[in-house]
C-alpha positions as CSV (number, residue, x, y, z in Angstrom):
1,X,60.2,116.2,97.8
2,X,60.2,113.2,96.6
3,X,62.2,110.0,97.5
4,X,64.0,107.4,95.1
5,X,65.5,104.1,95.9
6,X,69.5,103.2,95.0
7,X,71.5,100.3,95.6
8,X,75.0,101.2,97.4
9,X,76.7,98.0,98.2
10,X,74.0,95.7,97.7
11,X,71.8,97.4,100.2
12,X,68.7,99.6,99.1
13,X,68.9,103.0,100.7
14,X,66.1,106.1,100.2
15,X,67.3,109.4,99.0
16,X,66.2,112.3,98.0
17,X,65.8,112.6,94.1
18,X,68.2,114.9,93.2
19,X,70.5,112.5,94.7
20,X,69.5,109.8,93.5
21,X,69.6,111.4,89.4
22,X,73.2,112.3,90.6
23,X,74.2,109.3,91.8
24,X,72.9,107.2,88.5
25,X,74.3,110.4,86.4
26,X,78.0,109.9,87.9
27,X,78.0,106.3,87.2
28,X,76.7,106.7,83.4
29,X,79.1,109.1,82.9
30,X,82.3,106.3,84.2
31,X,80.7,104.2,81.7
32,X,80.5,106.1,79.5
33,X,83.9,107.0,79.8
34,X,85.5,103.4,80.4
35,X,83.9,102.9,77.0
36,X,85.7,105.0,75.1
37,X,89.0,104.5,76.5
38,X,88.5,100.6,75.6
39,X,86.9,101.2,71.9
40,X,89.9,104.0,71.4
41,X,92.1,101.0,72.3
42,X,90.5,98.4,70.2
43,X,90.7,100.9,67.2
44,X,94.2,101.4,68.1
45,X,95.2,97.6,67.9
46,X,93.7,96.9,65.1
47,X,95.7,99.6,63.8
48,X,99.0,98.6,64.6
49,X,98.1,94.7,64.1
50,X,97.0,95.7,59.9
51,X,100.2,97.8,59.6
52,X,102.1,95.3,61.0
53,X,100.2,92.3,58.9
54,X,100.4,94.5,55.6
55,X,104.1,94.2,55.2
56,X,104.3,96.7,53.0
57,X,108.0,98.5,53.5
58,X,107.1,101.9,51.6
59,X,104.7,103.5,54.6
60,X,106.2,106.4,55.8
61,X,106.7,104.8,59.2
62,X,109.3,102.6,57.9
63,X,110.8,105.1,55.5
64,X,114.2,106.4,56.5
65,X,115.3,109.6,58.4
66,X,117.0,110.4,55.3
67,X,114.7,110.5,52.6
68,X,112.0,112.8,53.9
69,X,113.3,116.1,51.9
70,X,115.9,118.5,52.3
């Protein structure tokens, strides 16, 4: 079996490959992950920053309890 070189805490160790492809897999996927959470954020303040700038008072989010219907 072969053997692959990974860096765990700034030191250079020699695994196996299969652990090595799980090791880089499991850190992708955090990326990957910490990605979306911060571009799901930064869709959802700009968002709330253009409603908020728009000042436009008939959006439903500013419309009354008592107007939505009977």
């Amino acid at each position: 079996m072969s053997k692959q070189v990974i860096s765990i805490d700034g030191q250079d160790r020699v695994v196996r490959e299969d652990t090595a492809k799980s090791f880089r897999g499991t850190h992708w996927a955090l990326f990957t992950l910490l990605m979306i959470i911060v571009i799901a954020l930064a869709l959802l303040l700009a968002g709330i920053i253009k409603i908020n700038l728009s000042g436009d008072s008939d959006k439903p989010l500013n419309a009354p309890f008592s107007q939505q219907g009977p």
